[in-house]
N, C-alpha and C positions, 0 to 999 in steps of 0.2 A: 600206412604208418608213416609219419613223418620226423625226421632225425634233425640235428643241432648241430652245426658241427663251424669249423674254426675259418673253413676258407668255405666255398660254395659248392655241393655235391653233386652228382648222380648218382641214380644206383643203374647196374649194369644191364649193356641188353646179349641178347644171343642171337647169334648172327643168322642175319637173313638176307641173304643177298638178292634175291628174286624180286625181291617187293620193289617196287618203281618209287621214284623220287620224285615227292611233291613235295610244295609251301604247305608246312603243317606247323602249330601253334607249338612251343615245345613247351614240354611236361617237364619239371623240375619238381625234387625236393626240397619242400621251406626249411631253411637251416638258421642256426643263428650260433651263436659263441662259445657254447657250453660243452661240444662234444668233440672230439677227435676223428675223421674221420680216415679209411684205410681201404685204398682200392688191392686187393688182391689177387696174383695168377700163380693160380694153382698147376703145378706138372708133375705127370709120376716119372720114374726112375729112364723110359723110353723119352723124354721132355713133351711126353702129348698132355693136353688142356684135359684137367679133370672140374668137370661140368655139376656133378652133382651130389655136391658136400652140404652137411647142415652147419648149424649155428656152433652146434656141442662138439663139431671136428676143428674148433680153431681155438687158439690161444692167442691173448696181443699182449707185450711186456712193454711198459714205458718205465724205461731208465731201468729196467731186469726186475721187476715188480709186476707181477701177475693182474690183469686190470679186467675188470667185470662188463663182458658185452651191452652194449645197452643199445644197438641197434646192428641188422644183417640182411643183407637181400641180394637178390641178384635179379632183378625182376628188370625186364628191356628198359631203358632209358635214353637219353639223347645224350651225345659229346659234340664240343666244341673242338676242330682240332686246322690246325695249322701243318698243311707238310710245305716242307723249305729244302730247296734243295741246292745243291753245290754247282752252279755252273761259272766252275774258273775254267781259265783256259788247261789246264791237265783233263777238266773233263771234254774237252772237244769231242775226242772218239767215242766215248760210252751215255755220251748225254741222252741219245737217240733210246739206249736202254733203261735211263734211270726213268727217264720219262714215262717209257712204256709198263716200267716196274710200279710206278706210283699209281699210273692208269688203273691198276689191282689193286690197289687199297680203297682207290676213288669210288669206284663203282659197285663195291660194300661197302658204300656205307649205309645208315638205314635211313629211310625217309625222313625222321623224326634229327639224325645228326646234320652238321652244319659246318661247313668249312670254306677256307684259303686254300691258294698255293702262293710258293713266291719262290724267289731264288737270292742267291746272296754272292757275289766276287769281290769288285769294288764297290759294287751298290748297292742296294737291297730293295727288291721290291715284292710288292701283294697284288693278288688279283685274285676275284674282282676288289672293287673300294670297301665290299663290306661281307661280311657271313651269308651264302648263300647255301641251302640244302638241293640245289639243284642239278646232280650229279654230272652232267652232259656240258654245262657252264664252265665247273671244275676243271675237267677231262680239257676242253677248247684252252681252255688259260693257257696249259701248260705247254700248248705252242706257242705261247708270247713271251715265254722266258727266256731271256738275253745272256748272251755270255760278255763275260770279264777275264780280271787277271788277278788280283791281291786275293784272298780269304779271308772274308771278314764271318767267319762263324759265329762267334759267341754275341757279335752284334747281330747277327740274323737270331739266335734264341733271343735276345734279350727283347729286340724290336716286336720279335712274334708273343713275346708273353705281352708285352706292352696292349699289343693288340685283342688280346684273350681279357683285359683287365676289364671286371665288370659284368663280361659274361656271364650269365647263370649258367649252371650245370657241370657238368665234368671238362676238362680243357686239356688239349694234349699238345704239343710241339711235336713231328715227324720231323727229323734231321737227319738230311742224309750229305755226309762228303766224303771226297778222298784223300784230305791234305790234312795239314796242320791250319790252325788260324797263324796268318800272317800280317792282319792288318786291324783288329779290332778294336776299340777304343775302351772294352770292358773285356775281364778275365771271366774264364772260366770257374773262380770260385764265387766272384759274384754274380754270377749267372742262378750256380747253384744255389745261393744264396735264397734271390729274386723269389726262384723256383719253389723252396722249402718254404718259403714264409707266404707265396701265395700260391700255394698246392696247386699248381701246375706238374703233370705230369711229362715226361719228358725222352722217348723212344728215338733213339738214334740207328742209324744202319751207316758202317764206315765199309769201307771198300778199299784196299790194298791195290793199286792202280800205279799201269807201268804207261809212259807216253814220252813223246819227242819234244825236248823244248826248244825246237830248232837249233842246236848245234848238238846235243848226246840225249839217250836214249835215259830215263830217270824213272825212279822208282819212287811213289809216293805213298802214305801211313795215314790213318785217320788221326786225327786229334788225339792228346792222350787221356787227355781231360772228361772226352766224352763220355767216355765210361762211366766216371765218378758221377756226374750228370746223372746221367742216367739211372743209375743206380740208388744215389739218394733222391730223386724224384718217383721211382716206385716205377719207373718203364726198364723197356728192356732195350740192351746193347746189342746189335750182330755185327760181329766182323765178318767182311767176307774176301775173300783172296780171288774168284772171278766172276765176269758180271750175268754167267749164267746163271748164277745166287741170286740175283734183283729181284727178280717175278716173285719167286714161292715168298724170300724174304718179306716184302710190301705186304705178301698176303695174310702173312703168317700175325705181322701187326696186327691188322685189320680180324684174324681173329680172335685175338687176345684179350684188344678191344674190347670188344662183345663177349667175353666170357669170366670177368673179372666178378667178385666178391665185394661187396661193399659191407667193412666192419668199421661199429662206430663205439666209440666207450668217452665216459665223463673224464675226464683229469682230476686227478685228486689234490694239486698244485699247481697255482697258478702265477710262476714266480718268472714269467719272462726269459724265459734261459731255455736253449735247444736242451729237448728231449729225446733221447735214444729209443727207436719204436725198435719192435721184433715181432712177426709172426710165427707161430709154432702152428704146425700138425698133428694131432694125436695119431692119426692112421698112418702106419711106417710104408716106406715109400714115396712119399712125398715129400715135393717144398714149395712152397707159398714166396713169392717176391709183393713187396711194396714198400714205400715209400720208409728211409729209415730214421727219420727225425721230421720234428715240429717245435715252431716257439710256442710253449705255454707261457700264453696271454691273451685274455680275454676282449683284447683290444682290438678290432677288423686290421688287417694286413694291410699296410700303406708300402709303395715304392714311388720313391719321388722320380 
């Protein structure tokens, strides 16, 4: 079955971390203009991943208007994903672990997914030059990541959607810091902006982080912004207070990833103007996250 939808899709895969990592062609679905689509993570009331719902378990509201499914699946598919990580100088002492916490998302991914890493202070960089699905390339990168000093965060989301622009299939930003942004040339609401008009998905992990700045002992806060981020992009937010939360966190992404709902429906309006999405549950106990707006317009998503 092939679906229509506003920015470029996947439908989801489930996670297999076993399967070894090769250069494989990636499978996308053909999309085009006409449909809205809606990546879905489903958890019950314990916040574990509920894997095996139908079509007739969801409800989608645009603008609180009941909207008629017209495409559903969850069948393995490929993502494109960027993790970015924070290395300013407050992460000196924990870099060793965020490292090793990303190394867990890295090496689930599935054969078929295709990613960066980079990192962001004063400068922002990627590695390698381009999308490689070769897990072990990945994993090596993330000893060439350099520290700094400023925080340029929402320039590292905005640089990594830049980089996703074009891509087929599902696309996700990983952002992980411990500070505020300090130094970037774009905001956090035009991030989120960037993000909702080219369906970019958008998982952040902030980390409450104490260190020495050479003359007192300081206490630093993720971003506040992230959140919002994250949340109108349809990913999920963790805060964490210490860094023995990295590991399971990273991993926890990685199976989310893989376990997400792909629902698609027509717009009944196509008047250019953000639209209010909402997913519902019929089965109690449960809540559904994804993405909570879209511009209906028929027109492909441009960022200059």
């Amino acid at each position: 079955m092939s679906i229509r939808t506003f920015a470029p899709i996947a439908a989801v895969a489930i996670l297999i971390a076993s399967l070894s990592a090769q250069e494989t062609p990636q499978k996308t679905f053909k999309v085009s203009t006409n449909t809205v689509a809606l990546y879905a993570t489903v958890t019950d009331l314990d916040k574990r991943l509920v894997p095996d719902l139908v079509q007739e378990d969801f409800e989608v509201y645009d603008n609180a208007k009941l909207q008629t499914l017209t495409s559903f699946d969850n069948k393995p598919q490929p993502i494109s994903v960027i993790v970015m990580l924070d290395t300013s100088g407050s992460m000196t002492l924990a870099l060793d672990l965020v490292k090793a916490a990303a190394e867990q998302f890295l090496i689930r991914m599935m054969p078929e997914d295709q990613g960066m890493v980079g990192a962001f202070n004063d400068k922002i960089e990627f590695h390698p030059e381009g999308f490689t699905n070769m897990r072990d390339d990945l994993v090596r990168a993330l000893k060439d990541l350099d520290f700094g000093y400023p925080t340029r965060l929402y320039d590292a989301v905005n640089q990594s959607m830049q980089q996703l622009k074009g891509i087929p299939g599902r696309r996700v930003v990983l952002v992980f810091t411990d500070g505020d942004d300090n130094s970037s040339k774009v905001g956090s609401g035009e991030v989120t902006d960037r993000g909702r008009l080219e369906d970019v998905m958008v998982y952040s992990v902030g980390l409450e982080n104490e260190y020495f700045d050479g003359a007192r002992k300081v206490r630093s806060s993720p971003d506040r912004g992230l959140k919002r981020l994250s949340e109108e992009t349809g990913g999920g937010f963790f805060l964490l207070k210490k860094t023995d939360e990295l590991t399971s966190t990273f991993t926890r992404v990685a199976q989310e990833l893989h376990s997400q709902y792909v629902l698609g429906f027509t717009p009944q309006v196509l008047d250019g103007k953000i639209h209010k999405l909402e997913v519902r549950l019929k089965k109690p106990g449960m809540a559904a996250r994804a993405r909570k707006s879209y511009v209906a317009t028929a027109e492909p998503a441009t960022t200059k």
